[in-house]
N, CA, C and O of each residue as an XYZ file, in Angstrom:
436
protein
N       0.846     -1.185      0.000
C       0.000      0.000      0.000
C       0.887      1.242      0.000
O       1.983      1.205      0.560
N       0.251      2.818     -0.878
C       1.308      3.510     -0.964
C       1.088      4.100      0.283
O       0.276      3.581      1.050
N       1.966      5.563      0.731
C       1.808      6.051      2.036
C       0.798      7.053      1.682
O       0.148      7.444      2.652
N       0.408      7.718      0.236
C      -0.990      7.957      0.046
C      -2.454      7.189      0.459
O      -3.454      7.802      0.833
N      -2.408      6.496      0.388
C      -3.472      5.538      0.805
C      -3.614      5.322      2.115
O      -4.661      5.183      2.747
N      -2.375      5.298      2.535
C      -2.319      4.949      4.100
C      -3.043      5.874      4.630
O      -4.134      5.625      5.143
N      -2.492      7.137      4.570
C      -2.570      8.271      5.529
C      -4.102      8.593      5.241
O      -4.840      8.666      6.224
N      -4.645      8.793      3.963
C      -5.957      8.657      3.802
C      -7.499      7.572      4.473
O      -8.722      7.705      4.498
N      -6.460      6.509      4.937
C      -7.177      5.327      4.875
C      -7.240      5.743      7.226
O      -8.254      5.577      7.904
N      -5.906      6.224      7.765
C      -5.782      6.789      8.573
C      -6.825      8.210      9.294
O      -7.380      8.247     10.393
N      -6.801      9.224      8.234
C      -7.426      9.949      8.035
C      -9.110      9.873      8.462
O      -9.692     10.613      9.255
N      -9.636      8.820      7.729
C     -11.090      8.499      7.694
C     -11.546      7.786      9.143
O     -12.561      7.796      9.839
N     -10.409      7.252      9.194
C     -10.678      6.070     10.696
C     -10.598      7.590     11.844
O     -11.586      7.947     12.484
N      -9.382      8.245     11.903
C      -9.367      9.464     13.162
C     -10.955     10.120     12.920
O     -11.793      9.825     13.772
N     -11.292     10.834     11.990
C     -12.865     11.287     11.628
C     -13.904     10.799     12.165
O     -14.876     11.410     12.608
N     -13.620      9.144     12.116
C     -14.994      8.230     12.287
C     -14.887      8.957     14.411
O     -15.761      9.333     15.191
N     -13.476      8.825     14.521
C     -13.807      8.658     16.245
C     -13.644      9.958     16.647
O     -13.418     10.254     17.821
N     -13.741     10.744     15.772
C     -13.774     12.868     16.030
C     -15.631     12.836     16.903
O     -16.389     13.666     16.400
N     -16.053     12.251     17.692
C     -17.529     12.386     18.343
C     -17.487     11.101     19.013
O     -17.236      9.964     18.614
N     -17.922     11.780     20.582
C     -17.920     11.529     21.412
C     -19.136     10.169     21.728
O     -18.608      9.303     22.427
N     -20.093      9.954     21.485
C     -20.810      8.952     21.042
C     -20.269      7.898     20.524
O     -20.559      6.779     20.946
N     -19.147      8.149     19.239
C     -18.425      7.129     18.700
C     -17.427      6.459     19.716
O     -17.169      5.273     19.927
N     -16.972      7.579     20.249
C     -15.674      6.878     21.028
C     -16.210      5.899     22.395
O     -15.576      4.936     22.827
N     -17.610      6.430     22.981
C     -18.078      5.744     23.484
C     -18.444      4.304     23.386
O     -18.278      3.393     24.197
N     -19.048      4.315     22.055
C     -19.588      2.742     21.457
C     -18.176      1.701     21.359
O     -18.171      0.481     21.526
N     -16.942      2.637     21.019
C     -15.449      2.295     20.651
C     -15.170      1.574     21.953
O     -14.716      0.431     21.915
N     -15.392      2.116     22.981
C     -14.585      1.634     24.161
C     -15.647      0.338     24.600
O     -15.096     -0.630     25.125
N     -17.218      0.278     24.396
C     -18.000     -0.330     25.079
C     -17.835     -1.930     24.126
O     -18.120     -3.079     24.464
N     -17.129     -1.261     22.557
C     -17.198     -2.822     22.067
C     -15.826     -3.357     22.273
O     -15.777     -4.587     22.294
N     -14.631     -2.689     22.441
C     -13.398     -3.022     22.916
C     -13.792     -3.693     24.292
O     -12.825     -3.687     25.054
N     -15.014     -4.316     24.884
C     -14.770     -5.390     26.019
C     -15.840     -6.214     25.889
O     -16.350     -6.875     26.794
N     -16.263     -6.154     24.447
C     -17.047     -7.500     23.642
C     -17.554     -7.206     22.458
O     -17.671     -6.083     21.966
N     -17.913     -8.419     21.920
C     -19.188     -7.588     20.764
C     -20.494     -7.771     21.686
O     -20.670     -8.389     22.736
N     -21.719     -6.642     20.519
C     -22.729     -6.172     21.141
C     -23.318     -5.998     20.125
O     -22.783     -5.347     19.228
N     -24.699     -6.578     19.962
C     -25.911     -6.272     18.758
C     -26.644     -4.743     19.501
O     -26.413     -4.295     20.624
N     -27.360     -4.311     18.680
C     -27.566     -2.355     18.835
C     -28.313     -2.174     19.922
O     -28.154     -1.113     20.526
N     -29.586     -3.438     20.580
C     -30.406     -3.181     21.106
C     -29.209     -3.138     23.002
O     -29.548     -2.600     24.056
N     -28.134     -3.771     22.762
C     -26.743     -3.977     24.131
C     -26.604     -2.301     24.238
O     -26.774     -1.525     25.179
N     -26.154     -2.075     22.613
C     -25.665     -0.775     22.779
C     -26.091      0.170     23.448
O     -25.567      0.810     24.360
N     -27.263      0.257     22.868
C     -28.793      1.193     23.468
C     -28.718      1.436     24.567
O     -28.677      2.513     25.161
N     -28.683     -0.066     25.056
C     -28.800      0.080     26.635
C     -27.689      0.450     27.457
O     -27.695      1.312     28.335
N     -26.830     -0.202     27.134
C     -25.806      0.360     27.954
C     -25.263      1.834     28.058
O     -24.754      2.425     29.009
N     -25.490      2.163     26.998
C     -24.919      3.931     26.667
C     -26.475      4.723     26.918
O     -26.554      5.908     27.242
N     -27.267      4.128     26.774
C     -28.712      4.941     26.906
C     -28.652      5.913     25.688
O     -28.822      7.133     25.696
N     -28.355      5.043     24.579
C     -28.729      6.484     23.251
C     -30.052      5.797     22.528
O     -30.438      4.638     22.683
N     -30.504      6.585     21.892
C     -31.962      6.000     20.935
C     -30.888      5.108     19.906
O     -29.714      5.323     19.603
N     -31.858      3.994     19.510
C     -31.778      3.397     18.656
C     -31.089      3.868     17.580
O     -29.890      3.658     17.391
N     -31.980      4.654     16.694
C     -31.405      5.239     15.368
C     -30.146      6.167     15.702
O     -29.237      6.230     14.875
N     -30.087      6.757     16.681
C     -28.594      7.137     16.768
C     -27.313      6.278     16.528
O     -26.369      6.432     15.752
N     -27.752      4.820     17.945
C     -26.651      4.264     17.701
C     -26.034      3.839     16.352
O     -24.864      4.022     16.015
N     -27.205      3.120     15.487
C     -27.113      2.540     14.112
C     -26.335      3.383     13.262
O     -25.515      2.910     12.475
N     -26.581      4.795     13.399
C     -25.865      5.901     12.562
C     -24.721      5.649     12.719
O     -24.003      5.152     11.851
N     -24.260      6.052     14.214
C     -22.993      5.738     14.222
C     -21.992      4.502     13.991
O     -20.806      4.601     13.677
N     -22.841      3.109     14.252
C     -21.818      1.863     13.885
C     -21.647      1.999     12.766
O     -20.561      1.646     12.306
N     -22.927      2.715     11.671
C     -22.412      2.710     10.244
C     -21.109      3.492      9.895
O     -20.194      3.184      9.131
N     -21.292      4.611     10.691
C     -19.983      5.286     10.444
C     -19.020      4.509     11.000
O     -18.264      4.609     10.033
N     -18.417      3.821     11.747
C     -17.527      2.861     12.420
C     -17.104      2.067     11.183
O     -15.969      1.874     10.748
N     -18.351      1.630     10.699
C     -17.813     -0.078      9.909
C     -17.560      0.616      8.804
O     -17.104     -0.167      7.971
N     -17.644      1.943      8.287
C     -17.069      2.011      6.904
C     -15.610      2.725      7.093
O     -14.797      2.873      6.180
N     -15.422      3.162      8.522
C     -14.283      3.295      8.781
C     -13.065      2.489      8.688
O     -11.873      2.776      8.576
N     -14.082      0.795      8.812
C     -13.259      0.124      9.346
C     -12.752     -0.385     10.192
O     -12.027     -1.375     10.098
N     -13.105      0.331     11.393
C     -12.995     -0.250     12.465
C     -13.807     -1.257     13.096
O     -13.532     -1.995     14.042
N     -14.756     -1.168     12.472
C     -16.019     -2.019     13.489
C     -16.575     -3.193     12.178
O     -16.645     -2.831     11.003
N     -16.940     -4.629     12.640
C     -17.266     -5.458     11.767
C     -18.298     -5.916     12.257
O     -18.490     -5.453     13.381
N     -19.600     -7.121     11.695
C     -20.613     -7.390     11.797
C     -20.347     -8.795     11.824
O     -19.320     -9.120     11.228
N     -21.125     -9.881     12.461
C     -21.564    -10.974     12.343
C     -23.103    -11.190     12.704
O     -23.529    -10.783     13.785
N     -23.919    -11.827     11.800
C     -24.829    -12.582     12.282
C     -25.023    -13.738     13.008
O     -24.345    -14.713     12.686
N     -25.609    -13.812     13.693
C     -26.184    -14.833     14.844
C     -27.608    -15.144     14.073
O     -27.426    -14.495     13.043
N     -28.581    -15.586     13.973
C     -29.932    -15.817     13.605
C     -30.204    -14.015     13.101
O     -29.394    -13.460     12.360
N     -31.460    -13.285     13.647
C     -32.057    -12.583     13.712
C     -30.927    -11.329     13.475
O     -30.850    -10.690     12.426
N     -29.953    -11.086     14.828
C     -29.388    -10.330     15.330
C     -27.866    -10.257     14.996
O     -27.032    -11.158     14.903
N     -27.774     -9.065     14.862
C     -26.849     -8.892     14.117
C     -25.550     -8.181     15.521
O     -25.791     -7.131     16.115
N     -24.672     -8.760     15.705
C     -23.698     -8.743     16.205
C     -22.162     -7.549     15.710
O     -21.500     -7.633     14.675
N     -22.036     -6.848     16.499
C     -21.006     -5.491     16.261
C     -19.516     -6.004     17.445
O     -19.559     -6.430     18.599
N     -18.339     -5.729     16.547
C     -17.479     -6.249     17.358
C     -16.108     -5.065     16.291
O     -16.223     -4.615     15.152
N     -14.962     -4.920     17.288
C     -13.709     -4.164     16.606
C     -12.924     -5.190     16.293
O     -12.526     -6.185     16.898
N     -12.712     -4.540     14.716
C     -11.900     -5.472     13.652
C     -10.882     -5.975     14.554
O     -10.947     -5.288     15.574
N      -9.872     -6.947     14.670
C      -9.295     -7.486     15.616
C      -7.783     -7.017     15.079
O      -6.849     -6.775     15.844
N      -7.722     -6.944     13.774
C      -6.219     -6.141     13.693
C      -5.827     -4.645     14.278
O      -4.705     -4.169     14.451
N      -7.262     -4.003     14.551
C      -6.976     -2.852     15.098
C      -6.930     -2.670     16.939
O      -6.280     -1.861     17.602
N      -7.992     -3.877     17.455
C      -7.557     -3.794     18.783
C      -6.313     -4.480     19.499
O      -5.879     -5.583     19.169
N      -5.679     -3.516     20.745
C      -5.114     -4.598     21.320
C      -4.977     -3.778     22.762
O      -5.276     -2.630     23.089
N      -4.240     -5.175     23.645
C      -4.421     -4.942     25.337
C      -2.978     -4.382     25.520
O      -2.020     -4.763     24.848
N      -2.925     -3.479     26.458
C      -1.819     -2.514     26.768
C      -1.390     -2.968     27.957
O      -0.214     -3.268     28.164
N      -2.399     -3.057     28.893
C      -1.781     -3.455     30.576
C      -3.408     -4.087     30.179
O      -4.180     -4.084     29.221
N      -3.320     -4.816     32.149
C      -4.658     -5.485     32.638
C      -5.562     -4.640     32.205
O      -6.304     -4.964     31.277
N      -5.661     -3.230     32.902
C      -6.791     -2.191     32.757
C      -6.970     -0.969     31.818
O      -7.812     -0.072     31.864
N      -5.751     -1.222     30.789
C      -5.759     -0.548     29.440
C      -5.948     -1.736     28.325
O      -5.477     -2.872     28.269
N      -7.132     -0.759     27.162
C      -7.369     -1.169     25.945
C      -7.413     -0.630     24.910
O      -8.381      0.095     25.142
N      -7.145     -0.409     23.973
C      -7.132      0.466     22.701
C      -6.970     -0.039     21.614
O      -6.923     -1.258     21.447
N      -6.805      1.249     20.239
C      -6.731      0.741     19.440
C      -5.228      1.048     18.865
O      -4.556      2.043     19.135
N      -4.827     -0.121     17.945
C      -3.332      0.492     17.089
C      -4.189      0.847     15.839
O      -5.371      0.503     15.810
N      -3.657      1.485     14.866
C      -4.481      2.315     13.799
C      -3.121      1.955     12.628
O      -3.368      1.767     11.437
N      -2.357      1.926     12.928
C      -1.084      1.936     11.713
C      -0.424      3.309     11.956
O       0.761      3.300     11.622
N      -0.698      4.046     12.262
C      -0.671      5.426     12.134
C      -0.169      5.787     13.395
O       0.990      6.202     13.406
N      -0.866      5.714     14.620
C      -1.138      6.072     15.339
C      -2.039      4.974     16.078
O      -2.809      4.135     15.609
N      -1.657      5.285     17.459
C      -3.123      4.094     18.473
C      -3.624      5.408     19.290
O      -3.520      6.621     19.108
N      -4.238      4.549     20.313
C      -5.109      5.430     20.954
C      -5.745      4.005     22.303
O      -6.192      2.874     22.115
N      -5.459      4.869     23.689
C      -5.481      3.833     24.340
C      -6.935      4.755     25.242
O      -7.414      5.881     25.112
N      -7.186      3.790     25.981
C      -8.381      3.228     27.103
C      -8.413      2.788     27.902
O      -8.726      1.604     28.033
N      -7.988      3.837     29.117
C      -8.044      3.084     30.650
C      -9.102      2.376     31.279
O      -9.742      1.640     30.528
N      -9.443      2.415     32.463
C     -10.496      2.318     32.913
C     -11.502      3.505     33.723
O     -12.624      3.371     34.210
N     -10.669      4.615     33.650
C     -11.531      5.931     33.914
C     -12.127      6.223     32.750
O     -12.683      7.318     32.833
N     -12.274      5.629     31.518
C     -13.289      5.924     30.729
C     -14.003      4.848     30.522
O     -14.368      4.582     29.377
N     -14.238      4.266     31.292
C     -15.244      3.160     31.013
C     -16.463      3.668     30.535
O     -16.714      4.820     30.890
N     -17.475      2.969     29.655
C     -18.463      3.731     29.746
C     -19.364      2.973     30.528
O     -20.374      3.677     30.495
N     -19.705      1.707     31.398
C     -20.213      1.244     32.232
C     -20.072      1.560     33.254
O     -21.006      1.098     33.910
N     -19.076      2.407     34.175
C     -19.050      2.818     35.103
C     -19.647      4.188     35.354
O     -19.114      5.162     34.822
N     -20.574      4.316     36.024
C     -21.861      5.898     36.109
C     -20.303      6.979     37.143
O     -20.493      8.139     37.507
């Protein structure tokens, strides 16, 4: 790949996680996957919000889909996550990472 592409391909992924909602869903699927109705709940956003945003995720790239029956399952591409310490998680990007303690949990009120 050239370093045009890269940095572009870089570019789109930093964008996808420029909103705070995103980075939220980012950290909540970095400690599983989660179909939208998990999401919902756990972050307390409406429905059609969340959906907006995984779309923006998965064309980023970062975020991938599996089906189960019915339900459709959201999880981070696995080349982009990885574990830093016990209580850090993040992502490597190629570019750049970006890590995740546990003071940003988003399960913890």
């Amino acid at each position: 790949m050239n370093p045009a592409s890269d940095t572009e391909k870089c570019a789109k992924i930093l964008k996808s996680l420029a909103d705070e909602s995103r980075l939220k869903i980012i950290r909540l699927l970095l400690e599983g996957e989660r179909n939208v109705s998990e999401v919902v709940l756990h972050l307390g956003m409406a429905q059609p919000q969340v959906s907006h945003h995984l779309s923006i995720l998965r064309s980023s790239g970062l975020v991938d889909t599996r089906r189960e029956g019915k339900k459709v399952f959201n999880f981070i591409d696995p080349e982009v996550k990885y574990i830093l310490k016990k209580k850090e998680i993040g992502l490597d990007l190629g570019c750049c990472s970006i890590k995740f303690d546990e003071t940003t949990n988003p399960l913890i009120p």
